[in-house]
MIMIBA-129556 format. One record per residue (C-alpha): x, y, z; residue in three letters; residue number from 1. Coordinates in steps of 0.5 Angstrom, whole numbers, m for minus. Layout:
PT     x     y     z zator fipa
PT     X     Y     Z   ALA  NUM
...
This chain:
PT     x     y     z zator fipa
PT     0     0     0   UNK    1
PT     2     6    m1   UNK    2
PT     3    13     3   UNK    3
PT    m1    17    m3   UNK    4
PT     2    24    m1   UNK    5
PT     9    23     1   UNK    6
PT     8    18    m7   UNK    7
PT     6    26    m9   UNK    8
PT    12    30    m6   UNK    9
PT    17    25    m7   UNK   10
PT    15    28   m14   UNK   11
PT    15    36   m12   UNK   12
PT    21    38   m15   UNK   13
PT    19    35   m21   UNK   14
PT    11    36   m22   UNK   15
PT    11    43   m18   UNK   16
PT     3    43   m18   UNK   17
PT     2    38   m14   UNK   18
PT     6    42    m8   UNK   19
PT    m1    45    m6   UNK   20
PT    m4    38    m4   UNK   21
PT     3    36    m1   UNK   22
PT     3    42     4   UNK   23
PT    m5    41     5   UNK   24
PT    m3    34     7   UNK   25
PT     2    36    12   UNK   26
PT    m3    41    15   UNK   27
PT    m8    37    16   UNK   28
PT    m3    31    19   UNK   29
PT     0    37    24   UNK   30
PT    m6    34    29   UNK   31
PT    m4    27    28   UNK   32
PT     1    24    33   UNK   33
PT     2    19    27   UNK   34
PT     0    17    20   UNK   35
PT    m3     9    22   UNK   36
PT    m7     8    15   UNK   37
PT    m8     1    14   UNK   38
PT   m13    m3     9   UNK   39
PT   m21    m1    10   UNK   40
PT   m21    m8    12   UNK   41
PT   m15   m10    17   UNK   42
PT   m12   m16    20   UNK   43
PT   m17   m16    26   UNK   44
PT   m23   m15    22   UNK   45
PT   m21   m21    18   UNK   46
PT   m20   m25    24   UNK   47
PT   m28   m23    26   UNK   48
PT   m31   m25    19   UNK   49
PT   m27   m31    19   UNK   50
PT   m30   m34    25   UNK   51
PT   m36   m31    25   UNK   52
PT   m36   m33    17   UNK   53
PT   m34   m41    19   UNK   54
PT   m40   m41    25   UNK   55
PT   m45   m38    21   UNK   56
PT   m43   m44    15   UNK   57
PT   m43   m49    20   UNK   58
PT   m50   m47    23   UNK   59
PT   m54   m47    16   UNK   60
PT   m51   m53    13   UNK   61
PT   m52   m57    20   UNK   62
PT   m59   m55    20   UNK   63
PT   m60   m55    12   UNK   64
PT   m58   m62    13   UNK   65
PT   m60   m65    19   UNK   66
PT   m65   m60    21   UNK   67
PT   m71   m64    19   UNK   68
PT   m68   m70    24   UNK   69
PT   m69   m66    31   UNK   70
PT   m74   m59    29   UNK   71
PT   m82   m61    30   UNK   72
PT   m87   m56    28   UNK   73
PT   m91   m54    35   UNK   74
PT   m95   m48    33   UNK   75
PT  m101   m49    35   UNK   76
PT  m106   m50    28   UNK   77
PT  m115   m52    28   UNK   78
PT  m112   m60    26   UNK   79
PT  m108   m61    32   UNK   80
PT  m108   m55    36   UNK   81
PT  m101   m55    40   UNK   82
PT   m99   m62    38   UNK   83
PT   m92   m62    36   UNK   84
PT   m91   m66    30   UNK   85
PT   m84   m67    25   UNK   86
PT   m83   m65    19   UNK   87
PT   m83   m68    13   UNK   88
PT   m77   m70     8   UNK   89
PT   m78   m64     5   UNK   90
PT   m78   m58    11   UNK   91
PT   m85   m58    12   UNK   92
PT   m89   m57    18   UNK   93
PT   m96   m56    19   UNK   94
PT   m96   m50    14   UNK   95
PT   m95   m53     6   UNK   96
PT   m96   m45     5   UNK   97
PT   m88   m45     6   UNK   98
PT   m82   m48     9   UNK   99
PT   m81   m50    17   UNK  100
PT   m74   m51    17   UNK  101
PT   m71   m46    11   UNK  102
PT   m76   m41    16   UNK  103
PT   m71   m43    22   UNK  104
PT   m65   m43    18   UNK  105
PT   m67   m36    16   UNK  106
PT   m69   m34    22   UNK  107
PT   m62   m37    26   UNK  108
PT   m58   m33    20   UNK  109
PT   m61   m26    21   UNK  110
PT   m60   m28    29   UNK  111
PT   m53   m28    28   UNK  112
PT   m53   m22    24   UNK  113
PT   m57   m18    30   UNK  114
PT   m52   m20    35   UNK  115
PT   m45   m19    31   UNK  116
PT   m47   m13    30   UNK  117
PT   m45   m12    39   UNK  118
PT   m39   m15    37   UNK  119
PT   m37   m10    31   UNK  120
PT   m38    m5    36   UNK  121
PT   m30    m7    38   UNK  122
PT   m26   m10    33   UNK  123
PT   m19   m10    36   UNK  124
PT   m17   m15    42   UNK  125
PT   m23   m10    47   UNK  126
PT   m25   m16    52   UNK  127
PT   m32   m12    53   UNK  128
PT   m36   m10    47   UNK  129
PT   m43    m8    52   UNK  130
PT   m38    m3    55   UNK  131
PT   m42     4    53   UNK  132
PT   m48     0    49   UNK  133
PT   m54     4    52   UNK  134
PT   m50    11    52   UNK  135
PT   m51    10    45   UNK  136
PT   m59    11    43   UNK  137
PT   m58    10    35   UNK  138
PT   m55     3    36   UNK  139
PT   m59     2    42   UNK  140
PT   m66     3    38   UNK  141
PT   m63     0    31   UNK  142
PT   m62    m7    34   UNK  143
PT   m70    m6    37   UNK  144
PT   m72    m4    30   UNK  145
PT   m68   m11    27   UNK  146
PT   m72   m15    33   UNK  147
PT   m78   m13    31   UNK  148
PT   m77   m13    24   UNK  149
PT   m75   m20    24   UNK  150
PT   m81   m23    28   UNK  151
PT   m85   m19    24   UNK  152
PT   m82   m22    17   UNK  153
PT   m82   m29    21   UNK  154
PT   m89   m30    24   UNK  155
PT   m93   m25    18   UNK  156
PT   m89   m24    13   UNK  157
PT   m90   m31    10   UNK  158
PT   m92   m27     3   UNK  159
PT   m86   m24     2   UNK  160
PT   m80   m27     5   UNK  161
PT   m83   m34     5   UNK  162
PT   m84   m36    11   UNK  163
PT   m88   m39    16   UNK  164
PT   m90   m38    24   UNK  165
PT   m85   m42    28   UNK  166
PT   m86   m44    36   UNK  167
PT   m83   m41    42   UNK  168
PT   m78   m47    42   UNK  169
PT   m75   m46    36   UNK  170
PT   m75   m38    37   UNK  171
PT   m71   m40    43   UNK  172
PT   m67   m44    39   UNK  173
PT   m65   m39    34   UNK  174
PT   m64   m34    38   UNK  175
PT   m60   m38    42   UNK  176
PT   m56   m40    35   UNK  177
PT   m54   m32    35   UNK  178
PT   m53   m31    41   UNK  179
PT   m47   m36    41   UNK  180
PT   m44   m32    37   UNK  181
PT   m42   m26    43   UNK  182
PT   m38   m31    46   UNK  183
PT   m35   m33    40   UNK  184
PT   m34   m25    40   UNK  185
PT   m31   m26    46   UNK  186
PT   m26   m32    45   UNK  187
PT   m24   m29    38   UNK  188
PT   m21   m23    41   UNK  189
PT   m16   m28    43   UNK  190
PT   m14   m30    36   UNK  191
PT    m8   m27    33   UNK  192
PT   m10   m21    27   UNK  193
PT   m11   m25    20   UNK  194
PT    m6   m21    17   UNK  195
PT    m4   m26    12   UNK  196
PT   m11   m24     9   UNK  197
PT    m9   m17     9   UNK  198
PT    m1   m18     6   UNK  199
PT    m4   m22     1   UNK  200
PT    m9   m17    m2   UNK  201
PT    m3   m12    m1   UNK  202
PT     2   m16    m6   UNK  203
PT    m3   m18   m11   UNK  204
PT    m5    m9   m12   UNK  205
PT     3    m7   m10   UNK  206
PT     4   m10   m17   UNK  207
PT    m1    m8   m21   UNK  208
PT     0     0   m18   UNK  209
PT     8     0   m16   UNK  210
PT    10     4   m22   UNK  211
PT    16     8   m18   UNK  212
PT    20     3   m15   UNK  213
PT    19     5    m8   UNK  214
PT    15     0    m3   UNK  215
PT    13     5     2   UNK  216
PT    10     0     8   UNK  217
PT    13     0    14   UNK  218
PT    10    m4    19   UNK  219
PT     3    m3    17   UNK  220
PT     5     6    18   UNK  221
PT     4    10    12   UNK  222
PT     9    16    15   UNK  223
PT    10    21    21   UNK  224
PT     7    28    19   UNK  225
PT    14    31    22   UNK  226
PT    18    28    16   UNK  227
PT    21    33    11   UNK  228
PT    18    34     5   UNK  229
């Protein structure tokens, strides 16, 4: 990756009209202790979505798989009232008007999705992604409009997301499936940063975009804003 305004002013002797943007570069950095750029996604972002990534796969696959072996349709109906019945082969419970198990699917992905989004509030190594949770109003009311939304989108919104009504149960079960993620959300602070993913998408631009010679990454910083230009 390379430092675009110390690229430019490497180059100000030669190209006069780029001292302007040198110089408002510098100004700007005055109020910097250090230039720390680094990719739009780092090595601890990519350590988060991998594990989360390797979590929410295995979920979806096991119950794509198995979940017609253990999930059982207890909604309550005019046939069989609260009688809990299993699915079928295909996926399907008491209602043939959508599918029981791609409904639970659904509703454990988005699940995770809601609870990830406690996690990605701290994506270094913060043990406590709750610290500061409810001082935060936006987020606060984001994550109770998401809740809502989804139970909404699962229980009537069969028309249009293809669902059908689930029991508590399941809604517990699915939950507790993206729950799970914040302890993964824990654990995985624990992990080293997955730099290696950063290196390589680094290696592959470097030789498209290094038409000076120049390699100026050093460890991750792109400069100081006290070097000379």
């Amino acid at each position: 990756m390379h430092s675009f305004p110390l690229f430019l002013c490497e180059r100000a002797s030669k190209k006069p009209h780029v001292t302007v943007t040198c110089t408002l570069a510098k100004v700007l950095c005055l109020t910097c202790a250090h230039w720390d750029v680094q990719a739009l996604v780092n090595g601890y972002m990519w350590r988060n979505i991998l594990v989360q990534s390797i979590y929410q796969l295995a979920v979806q696959i096991f119950l794509l798989v198995q979940g017609t072996t253990f999930l059982t349709d207890c909604t309550w109906n005019k046939k069989t009232g609260n009688q809990c019945v299993p699915l079928h082969p295909n996926g399907q419970g008491k209602n043939h008007a959508g599918n029981y198990r791609d409904t639970v699917i659904y509703n454990a992905f988005v699940w995770c999705q809601i609870f990830n989004e406690i996690n990605a509030r701290r994506i270094y190594n913060e043990k406590n992604q709750f610290e500061g949770i409810l001082s935060n109003s936006i987020f606060m009311g984001i994550i109770v409009i998401s809740c809502f939304v989804q139970f909404c989108s699962v229980e009537y919104g069969g028309e249009v997301f293809k669902t059908v009504p689930i029991d508590f149960i399941d809604w517990a079960f699915c939950i507790g499936v993206g729950a799970f993620s914040l302890v993964l959300g824990w654990v995985q602070r624990f992990l080293p940063p997955a730099d290696w993913i950063v290196d390589m998408f680094s290696a592959a631009g470097s030789g498209e975009d290094d038409d000076s010679g120049h390699d100026m990454k050093v460890n991750g910083r792109i400069g100081d804003p006290n070097d000379e230009l």
